[in-house]
Backbone atoms as SQL, in Angstrom:
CREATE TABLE atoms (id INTEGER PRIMARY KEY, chain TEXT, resi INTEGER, resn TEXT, atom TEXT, x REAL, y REAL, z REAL);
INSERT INTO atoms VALUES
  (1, 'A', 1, 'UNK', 'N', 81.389, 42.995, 207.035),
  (2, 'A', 1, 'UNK', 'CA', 81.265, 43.094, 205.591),
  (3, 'A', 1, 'UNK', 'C', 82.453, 43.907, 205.074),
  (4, 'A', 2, 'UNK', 'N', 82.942, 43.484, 204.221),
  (5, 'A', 2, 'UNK', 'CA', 84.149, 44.493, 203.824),
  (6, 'A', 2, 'UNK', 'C', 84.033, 45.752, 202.684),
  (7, 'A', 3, 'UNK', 'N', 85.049, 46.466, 203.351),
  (8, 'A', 3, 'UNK', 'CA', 84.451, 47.606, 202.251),
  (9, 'A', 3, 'UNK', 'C', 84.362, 47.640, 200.977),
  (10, 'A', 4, 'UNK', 'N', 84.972, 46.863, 200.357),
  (11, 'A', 4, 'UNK', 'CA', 84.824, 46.855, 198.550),
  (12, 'A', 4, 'UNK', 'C', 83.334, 46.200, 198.436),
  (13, 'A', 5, 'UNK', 'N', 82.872, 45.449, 199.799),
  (14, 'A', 5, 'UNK', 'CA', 81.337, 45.325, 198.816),
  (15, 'A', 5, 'UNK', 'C', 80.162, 46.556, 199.210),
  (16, 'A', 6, 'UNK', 'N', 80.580, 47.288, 200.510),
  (17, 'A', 6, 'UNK', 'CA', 80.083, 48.755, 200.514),
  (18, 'A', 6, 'UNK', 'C', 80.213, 49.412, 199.176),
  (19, 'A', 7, 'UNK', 'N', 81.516, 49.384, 199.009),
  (20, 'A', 7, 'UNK', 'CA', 81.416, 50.333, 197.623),
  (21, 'A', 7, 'UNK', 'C', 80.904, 49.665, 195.778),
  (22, 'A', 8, 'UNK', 'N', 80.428, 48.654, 196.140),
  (23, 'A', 8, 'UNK', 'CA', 80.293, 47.723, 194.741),
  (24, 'A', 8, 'UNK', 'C', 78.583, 48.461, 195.023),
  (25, 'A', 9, 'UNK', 'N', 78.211, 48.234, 196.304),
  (26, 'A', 9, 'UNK', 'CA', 76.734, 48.532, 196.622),
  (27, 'A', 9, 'UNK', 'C', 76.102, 50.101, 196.116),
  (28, 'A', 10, 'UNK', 'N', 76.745, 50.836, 196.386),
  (29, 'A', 10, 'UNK', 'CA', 77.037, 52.427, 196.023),
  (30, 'A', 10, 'UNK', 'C', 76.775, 52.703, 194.778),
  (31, 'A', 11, 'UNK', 'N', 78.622, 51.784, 194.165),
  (32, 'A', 11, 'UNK', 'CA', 77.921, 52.278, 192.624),
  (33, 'A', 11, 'UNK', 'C', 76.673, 51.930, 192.232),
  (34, 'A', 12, 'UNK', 'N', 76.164, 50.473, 192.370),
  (35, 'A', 12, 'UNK', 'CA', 74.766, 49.815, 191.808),
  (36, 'A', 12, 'UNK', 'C', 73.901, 50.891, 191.948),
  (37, 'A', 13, 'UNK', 'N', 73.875, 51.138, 193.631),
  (38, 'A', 13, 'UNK', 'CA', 73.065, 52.257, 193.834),
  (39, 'A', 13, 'UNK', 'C', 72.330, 53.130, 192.901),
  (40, 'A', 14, 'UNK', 'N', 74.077, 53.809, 192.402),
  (41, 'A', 14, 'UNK', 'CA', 74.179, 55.221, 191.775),
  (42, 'A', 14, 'UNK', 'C', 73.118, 55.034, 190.404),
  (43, 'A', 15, 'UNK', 'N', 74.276, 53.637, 189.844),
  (44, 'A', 15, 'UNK', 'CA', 74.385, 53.453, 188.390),
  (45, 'A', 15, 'UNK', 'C', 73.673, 52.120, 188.038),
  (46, 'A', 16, 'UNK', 'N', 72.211, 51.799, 188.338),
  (47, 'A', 16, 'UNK', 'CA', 72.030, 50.620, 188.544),
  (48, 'A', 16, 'UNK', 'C', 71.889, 50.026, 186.830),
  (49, 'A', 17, 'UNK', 'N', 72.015, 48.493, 186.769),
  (50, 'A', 17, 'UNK', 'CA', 71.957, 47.618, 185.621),
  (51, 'A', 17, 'UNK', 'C', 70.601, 48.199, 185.025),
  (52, 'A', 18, 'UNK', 'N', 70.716, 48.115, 183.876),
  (53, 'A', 18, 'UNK', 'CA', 69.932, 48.269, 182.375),
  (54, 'A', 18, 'UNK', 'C', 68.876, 46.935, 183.022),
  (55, 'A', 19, 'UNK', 'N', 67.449, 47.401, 182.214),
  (56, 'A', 19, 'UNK', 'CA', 66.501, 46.212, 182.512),
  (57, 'A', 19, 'UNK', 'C', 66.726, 45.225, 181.736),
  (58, 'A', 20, 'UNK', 'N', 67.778, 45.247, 180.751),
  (59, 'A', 20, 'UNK', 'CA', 67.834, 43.957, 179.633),
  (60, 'A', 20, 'UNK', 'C', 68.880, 42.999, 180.524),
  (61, 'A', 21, 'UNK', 'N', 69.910, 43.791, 181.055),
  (62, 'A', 21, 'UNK', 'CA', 71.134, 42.977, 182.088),
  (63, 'A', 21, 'UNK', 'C', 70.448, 42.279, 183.155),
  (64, 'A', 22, 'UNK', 'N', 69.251, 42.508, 183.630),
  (65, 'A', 22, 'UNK', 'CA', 68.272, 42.218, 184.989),
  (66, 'A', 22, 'UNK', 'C', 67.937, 40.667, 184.220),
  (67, 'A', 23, 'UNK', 'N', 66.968, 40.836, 183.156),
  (68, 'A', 23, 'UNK', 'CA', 66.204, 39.973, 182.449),
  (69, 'A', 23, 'UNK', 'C', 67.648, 38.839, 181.974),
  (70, 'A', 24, 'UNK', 'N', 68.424, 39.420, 181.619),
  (71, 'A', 24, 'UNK', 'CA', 69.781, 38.443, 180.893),
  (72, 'A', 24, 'UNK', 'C', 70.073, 37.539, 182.081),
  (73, 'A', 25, 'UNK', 'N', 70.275, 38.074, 183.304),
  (74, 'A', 25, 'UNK', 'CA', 70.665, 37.371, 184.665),
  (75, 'A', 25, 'UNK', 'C', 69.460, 36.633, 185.192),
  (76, 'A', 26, 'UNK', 'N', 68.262, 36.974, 184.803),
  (77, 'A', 26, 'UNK', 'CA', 67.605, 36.257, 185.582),
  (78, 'A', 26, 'UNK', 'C', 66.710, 34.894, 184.203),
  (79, 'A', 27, 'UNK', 'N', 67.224, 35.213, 183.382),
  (80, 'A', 27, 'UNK', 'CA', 66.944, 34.039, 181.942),
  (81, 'A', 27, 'UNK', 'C', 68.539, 33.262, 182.116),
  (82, 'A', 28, 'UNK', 'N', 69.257, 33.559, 182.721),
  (83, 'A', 28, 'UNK', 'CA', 70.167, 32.381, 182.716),
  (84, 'A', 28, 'UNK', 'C', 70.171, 31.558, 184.319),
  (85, 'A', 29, 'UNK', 'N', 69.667, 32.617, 185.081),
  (86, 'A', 29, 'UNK', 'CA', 69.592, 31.368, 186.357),
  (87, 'A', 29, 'UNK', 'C', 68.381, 30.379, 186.193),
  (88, 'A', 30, 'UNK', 'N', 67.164, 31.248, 185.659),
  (89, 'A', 30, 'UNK', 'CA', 66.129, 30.435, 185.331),
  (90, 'A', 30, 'UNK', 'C', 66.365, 28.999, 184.314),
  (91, 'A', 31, 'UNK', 'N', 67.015, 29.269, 183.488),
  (92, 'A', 31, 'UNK', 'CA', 67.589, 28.265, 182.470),
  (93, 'A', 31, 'UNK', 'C', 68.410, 26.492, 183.612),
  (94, 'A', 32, 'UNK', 'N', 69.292, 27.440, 184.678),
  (95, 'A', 32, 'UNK', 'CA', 70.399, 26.785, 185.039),
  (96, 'A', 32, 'UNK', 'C', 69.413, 25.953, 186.482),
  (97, 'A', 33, 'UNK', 'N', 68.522, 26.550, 186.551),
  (98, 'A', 33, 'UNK', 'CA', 67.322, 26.067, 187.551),
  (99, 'A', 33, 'UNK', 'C', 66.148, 24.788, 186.726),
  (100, 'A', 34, 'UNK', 'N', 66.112, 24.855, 185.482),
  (101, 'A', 34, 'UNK', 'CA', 65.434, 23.918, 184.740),
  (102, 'A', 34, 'UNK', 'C', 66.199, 23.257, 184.859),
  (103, 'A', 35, 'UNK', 'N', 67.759, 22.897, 183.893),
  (104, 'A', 35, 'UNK', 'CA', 68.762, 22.008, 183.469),
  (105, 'A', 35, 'UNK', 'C', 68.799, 21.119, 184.967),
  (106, 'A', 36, 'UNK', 'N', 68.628, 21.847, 186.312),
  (107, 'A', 36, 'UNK', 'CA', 69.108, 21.293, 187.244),
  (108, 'A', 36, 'UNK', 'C', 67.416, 20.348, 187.890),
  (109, 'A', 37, 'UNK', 'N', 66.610, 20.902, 187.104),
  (110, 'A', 37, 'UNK', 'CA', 65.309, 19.993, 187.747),
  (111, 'A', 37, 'UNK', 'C', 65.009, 18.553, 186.884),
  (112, 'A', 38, 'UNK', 'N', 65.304, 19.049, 185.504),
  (113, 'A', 38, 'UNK', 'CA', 65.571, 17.939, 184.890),
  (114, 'A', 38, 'UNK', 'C', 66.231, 16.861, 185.268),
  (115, 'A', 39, 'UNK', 'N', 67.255, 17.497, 185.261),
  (116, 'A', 39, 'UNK', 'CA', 68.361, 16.514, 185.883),
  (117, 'A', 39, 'UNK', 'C', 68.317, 15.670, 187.073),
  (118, 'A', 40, 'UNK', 'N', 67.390, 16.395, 188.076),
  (119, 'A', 40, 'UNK', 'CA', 66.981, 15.661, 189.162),
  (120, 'A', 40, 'UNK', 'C', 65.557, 14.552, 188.999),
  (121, 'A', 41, 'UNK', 'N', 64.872, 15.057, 187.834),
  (122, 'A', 41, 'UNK', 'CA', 63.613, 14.256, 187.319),
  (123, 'A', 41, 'UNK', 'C', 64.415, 12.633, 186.631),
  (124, 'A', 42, 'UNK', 'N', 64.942, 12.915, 185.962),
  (125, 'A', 42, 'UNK', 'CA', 65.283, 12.578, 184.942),
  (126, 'A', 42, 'UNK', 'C', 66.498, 11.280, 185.194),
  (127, 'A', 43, 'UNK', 'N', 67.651, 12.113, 185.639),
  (128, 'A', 43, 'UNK', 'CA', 68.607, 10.983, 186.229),
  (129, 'A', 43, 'UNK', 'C', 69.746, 11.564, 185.797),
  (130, 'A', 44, 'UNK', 'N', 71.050, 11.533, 186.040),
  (131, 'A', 44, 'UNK', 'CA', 72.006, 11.843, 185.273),
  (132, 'A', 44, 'UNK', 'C', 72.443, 10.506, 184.566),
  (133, 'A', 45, 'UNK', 'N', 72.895, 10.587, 182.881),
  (134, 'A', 45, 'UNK', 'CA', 73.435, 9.635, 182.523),
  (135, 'A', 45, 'UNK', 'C', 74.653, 8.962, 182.824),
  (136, 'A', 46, 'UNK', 'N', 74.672, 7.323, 182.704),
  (137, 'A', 46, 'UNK', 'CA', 75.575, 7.305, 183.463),
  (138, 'A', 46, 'UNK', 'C', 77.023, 7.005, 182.484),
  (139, 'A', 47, 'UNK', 'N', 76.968, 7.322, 181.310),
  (140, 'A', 47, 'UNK', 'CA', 77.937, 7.228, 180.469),
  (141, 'A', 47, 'UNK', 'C', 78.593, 8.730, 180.521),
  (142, 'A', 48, 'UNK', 'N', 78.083, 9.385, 181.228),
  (143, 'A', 48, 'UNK', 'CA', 78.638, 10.396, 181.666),
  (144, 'A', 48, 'UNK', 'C', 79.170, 11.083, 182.760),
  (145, 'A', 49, 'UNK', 'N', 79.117, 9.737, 183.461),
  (146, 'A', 49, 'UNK', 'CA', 79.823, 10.120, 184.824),
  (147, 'A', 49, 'UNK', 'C', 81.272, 9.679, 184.669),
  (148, 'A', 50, 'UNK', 'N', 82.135, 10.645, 185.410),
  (149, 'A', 50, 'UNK', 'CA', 83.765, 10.374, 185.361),
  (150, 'A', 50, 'UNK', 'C', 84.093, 9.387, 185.924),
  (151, 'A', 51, 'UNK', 'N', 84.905, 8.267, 185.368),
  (152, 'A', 51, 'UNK', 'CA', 85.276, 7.270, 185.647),
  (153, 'A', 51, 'UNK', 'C', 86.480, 7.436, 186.940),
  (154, 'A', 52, 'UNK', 'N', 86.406, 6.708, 187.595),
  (155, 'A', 52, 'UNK', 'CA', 87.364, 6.652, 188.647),
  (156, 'A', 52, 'UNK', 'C', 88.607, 6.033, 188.496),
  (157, 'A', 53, 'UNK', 'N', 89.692, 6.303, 188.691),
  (158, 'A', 53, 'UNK', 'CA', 91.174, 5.734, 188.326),
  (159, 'A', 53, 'UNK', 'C', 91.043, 4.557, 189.270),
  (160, 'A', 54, 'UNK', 'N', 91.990, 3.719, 188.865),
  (161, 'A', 54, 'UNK', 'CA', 92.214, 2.777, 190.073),
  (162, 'A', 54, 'UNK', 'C', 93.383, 2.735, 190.735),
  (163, 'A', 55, 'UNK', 'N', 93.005, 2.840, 192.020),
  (164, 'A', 55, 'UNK', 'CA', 93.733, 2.711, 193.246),
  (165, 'A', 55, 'UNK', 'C', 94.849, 1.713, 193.581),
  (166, 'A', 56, 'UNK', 'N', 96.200, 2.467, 193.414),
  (167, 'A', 56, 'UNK', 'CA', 97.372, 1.724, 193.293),
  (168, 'A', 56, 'UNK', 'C', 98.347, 2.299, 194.680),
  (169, 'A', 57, 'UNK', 'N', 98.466, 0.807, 195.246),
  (170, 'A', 57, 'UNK', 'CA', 99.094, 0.534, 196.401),
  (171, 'A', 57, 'UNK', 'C', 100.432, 0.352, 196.246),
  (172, 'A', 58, 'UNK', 'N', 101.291, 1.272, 197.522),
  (173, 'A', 58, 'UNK', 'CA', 102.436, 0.830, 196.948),
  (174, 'A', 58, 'UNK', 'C', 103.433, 0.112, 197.913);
């Protein structure tokens, strides 16, 4: 493990996140965990998938 994440661990330790920063991080993974179940329910559209270039031989 390298030491800058020893010391990232420390400060948290010391100085840990505000309960609103906890709730902020865990309302956006929760969010990014729906968008992604949907998406698996649902289908991705397909007018929104990136079109592929075509393949030029030379």
């Amino acid at each position: 493990m390298p030491v800058q994440w020893l010391l990232r661990m420390v400060t948290w330790a010391r100085n840990p996140p505000s309960a609103a920063r906890v709730w902020l991080v865990l309302g956006v993974v929760a969010a990014c965990l729906a968008i992604w179940g949907i998406e698996q329910l649902v289908g991705f559209p397909e007018d929104w998938a990136p079109a592929r270039a075509p393949v030029q031989l030379r």
